[in-house]
Each structure stands twice: as structure tokens, then as C-alpha cells.
C-alpha positions as CSV (number, residue, x, y, z in Angstrom):
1,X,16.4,6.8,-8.8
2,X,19.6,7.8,-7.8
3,X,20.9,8.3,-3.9
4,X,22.7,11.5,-4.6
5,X,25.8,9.9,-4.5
6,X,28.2,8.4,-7.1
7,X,26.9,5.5,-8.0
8,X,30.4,4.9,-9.8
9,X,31.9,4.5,-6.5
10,X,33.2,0.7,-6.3
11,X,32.2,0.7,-2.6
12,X,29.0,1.7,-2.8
13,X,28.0,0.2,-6.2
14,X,29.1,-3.1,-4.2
15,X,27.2,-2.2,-1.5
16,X,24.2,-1.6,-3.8
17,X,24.4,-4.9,-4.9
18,X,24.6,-6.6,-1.7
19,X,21.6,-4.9,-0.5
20,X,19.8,-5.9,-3.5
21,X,20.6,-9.0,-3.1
22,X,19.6,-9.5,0.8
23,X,15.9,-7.9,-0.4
24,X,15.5,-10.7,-3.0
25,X,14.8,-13.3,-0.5
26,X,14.9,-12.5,3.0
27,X,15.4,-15.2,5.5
28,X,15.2,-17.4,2.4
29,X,11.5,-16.5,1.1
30,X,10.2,-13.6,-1.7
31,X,10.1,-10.2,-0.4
32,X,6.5,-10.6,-1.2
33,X,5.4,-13.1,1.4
34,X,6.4,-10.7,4.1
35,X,4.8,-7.5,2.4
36,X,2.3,-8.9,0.6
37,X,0.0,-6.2,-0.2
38,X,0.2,-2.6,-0.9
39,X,0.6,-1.6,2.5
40,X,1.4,2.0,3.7
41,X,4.8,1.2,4.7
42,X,7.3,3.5,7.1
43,X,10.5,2.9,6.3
44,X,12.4,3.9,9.4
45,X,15.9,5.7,9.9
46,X,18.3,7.3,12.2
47,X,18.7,10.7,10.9
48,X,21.6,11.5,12.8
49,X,23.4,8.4,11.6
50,X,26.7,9.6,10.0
51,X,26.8,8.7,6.8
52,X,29.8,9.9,4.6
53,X,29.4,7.7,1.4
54,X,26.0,7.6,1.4
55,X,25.0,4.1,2.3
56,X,22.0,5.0,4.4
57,X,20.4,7.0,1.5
58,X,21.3,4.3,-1.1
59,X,20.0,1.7,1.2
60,X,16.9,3.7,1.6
61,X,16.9,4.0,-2.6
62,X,17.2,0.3,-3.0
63,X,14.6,-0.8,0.0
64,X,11.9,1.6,-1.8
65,X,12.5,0.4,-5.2
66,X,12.2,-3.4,-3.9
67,X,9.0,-2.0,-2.6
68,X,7.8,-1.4,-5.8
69,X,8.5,-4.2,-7.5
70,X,6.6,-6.3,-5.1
71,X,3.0,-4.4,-5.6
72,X,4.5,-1.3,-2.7
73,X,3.8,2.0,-4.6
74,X,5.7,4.9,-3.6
75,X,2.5,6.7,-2.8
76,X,2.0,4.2,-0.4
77,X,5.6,4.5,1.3
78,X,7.2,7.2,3.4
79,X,10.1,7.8,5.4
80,X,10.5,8.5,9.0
81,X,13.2,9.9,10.5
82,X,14.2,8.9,14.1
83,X,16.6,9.5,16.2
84,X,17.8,11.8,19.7
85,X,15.6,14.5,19.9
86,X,17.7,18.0,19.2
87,X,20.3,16.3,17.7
88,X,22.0,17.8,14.5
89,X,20.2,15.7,11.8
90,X,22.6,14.8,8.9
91,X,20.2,13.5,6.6
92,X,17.8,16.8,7.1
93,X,17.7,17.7,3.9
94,X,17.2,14.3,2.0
95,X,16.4,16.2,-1.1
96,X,16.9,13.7,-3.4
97,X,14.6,11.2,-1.7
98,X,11.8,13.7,-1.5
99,X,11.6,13.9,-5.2
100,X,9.4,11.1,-5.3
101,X,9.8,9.9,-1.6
102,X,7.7,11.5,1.3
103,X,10.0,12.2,4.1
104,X,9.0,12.7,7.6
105,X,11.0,14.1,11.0
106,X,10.1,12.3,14.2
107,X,8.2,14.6,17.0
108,X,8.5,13.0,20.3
109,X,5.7,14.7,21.2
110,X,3.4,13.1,18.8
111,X,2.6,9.6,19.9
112,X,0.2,7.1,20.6
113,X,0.6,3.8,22.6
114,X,1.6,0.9,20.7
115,X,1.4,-1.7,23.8
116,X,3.5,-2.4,27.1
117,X,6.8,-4.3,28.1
118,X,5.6,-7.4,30.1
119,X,6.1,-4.7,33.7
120,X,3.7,-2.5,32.0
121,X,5.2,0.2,31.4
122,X,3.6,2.0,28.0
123,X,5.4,1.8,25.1
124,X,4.5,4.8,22.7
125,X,5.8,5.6,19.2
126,X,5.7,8.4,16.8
127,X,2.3,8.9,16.2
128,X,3.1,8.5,12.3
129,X,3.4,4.7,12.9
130,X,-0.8,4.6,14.0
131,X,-1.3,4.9,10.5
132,X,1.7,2.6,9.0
133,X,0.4,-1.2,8.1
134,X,3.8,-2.2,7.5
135,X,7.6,-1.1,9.4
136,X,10.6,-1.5,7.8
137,X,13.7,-0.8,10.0
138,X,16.6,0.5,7.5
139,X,20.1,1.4,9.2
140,X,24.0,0.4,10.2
141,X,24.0,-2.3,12.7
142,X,27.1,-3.8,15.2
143,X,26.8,-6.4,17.5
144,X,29.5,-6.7,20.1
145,X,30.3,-8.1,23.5
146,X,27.9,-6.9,25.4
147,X,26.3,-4.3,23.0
148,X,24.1,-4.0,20.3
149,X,23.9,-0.5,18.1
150,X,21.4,0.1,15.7
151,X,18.9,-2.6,14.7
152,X,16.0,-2.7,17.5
153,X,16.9,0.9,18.8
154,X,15.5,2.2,15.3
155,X,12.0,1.6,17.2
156,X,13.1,2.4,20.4
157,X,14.4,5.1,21.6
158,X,14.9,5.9,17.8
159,X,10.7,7.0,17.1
160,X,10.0,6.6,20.6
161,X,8.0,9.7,22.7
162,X,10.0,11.6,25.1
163,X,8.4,9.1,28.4
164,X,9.3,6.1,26.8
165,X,12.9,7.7,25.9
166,X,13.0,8.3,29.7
167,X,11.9,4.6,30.4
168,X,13.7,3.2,28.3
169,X,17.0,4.7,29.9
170,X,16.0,4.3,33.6
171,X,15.5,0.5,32.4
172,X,19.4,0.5,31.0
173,X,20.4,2.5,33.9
174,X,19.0,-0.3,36.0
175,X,19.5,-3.4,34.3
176,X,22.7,-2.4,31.9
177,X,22.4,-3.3,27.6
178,X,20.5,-6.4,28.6
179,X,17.7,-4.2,30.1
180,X,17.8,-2.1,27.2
181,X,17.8,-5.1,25.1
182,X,14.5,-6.0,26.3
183,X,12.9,-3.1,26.4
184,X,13.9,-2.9,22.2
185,X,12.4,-6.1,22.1
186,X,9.5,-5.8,23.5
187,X,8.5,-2.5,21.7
188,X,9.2,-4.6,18.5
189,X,6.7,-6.9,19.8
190,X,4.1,-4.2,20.2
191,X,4.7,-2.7,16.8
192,X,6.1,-5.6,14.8
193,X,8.9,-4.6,12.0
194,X,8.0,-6.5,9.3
195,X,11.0,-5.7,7.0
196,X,14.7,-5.1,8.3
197,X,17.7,-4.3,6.5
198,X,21.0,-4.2,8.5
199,X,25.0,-3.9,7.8
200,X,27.7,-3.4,9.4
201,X,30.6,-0.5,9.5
202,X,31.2,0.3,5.8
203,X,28.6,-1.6,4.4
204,X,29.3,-5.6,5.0
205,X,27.2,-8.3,6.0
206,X,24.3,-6.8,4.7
207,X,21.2,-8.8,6.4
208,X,17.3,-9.1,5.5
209,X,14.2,-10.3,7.7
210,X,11.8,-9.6,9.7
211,X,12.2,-7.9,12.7
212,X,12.0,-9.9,15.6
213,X,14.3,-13.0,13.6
214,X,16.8,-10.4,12.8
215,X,16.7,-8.6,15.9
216,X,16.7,-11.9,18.3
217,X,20.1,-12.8,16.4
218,X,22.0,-9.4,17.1
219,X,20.9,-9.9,21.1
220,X,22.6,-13.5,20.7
221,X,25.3,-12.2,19.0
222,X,26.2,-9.8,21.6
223,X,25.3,-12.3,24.7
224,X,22.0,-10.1,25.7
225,X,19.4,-12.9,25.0
């Protein structure tokens, strides 16, 4: 498999190897233990991500041939491409990846309701994910003072349906990034990621685990918790 990108590049074949190396044990146990069937598996992106040396798509190459190698088939796999509805997608095309790879755009108006936030207000996701037995969040990831981007906003507002876009923001609007925070979080809950791969900026501190460890760590990180 090959990512459409120079895999000669000293960058990205470092990158490459860091990500392989997060996937071999994450949060210190086999890959295995957290997928440990041949599940149907989404592997979940922000298409509108920009992403000029093609770290995205190689992370995606990488995460899908770990997949394999722990009993995943690729029939079983597919990608799902999230992000603000009418945005200019920048990995539209992903023709490389749908060689062998089936590749999916998010429709906010295809959903069904995954659960609720602890207020009750639904919590709905691309209706591809009714049919996924496993989620694997894939994407670039910065924790801050105060914000988080990335990570837990791959579910939500990343697949979410256009009402829980709209809840989702009224809950920011009201309660700032810590609001928005637990909103993430509590759609995580309800559809629980059981693979995520982060990094940061160019492609350091690549991290592996399940969702709601990995996630729970960027809120600390950026005081939201």
C-alpha cells in the first residue's frame, strides 16, 4: 500500500514509523486486545483537515494495515469522512485509498441516535456508524490552554447530524470549550471509539488508545476536565 505520497520523504517515513510503532501496543497492550475480532471497523477522519505532506492519508495506510495484521480484513474496514458540512473537502478524492479501501462522505442528514448527554439532549451520528462494531478515530490533535482540536471532535461535531451540530454549538456558546468538551465526551460515551490514533502539528507525539483514555488526557491537558 502506498499513501500517494513519497514515501522517501525523511519526514514522513519518520512519521510512518512512529505511527507504527504507537499501533503495536497501545496504552501498553496488543492491538488485538482492543479489536479483537474481525469487526466492521470505521475508521474516522476530518476530510477538510489540511494535509500537505500527506500524514492523514499515511496514517490512514498504516492504521488499516495494522488492522490486518490483527485478524481486521479490509473487506471488513471503511472510511468515513467527517467534517463541516459544505466545506471544501481536501481529501475528496482519496484515490489511492479506494483502491482497496472503501471510502465514505458523511451526510448529516443520515443519522440515527447513538444515546444522550447526561441533560438529554440526543446525540446522533452518521448513520454509517449503526452498522460499525468497532470506531477508530484517525486525525491531527493539539491540546492547549484552554482548547482542545481534533481528537474527540472527530465524533462530534466531526460525523455528527446537523441537530446535534446545532447542540453541540449552543452548548459551547453557553458553557465556552469546557461545554464543548463535554458534550465530545459524552458522545464518545454513547458510541465508544475503540481505537484512536493522534499527533501533533507535523507529525510528533504520535499517541495510541482507546478513546475515552486518550481523549480524557487531551481535556486534562488543556484544563477542560
Amino acid at each position: 500500500m502506498s499513501a500517494g505520497h513519497d514515501i522517501q520523504d525523511p519526514e514522513l517515513e519518520a512519521f510512518r514509523r512512529r505511527v507504527r510503532e504507537a499501533l503495536v501496543a497501545p496504552e501498553g497492550w496488543p492491538l488485538a486486545t482492543l479489536l479483537p475480532a474481525p469487526l466492521v471497523t470505521a475508521l474516522v477522519v476530518d476530510a477538510h483537515e489540511e494535509d500537505p505532506d500527506g500524514r492523514l492519508e499515511s496514517a490512514l495506510v498504516e492504521v488499516s494495515a495494522a488492522l490486518q495484521r490483527v485478524g481486521v480484513p479490509v473487506g471488513r474496514q471503511f472510511a468515513l469522512l467527517g467534517g463541516a458540512p459544505g466545506a471544501k473537502a481536501r481529501l475528496d478524492g482519496m484515490a489511492v485509498l479506494r483502491r482497496w479501501l472503501t471510502v465514505l462522505r458523511h451526510d448529516p442528514a443520515r443519522s440515527f441516535t447513538a444515546g444522550r448527554t447526561p441533560a438529554g439532549v440526543p446525540i446522533e451520528l452518521d448513520d454509517e456508524l449503526r452498522e460499525a462494531e468497532a470506531i477508530v478515530c484517525i486525525g491531527r490533535c493539539e491540546a492547549a490552554a484552554g482548547r482542545v482540536h481534533g481528537g474527540p471532535y472527530l465524533l462530534v461535531p466531526g460525523v455528527a447530524s446537523q441537530a446535534t451540530r446545532q447542540a453541540f454549538a449552543a452548548r459551547r456558546a453557553q458553557d465556552g470549550e469546557r461545554g464543548a468538551m463535554a458534550f465530545a465526551l459524552a458522545a464518545e460515551a454513547a458510541a465508544p471509539v475503540d481505537l484512536a490514533l493522534t499527533w501533533e502539528g507535523r507529525g510528533h507525539n504520535v499517541r495510541a488508545g482507546r478513546g475515552r483514555t486518550l481523549f480524557a488526557a487531551l481535556a486534562r491537558e488543556a484544563g477542560l476536565d
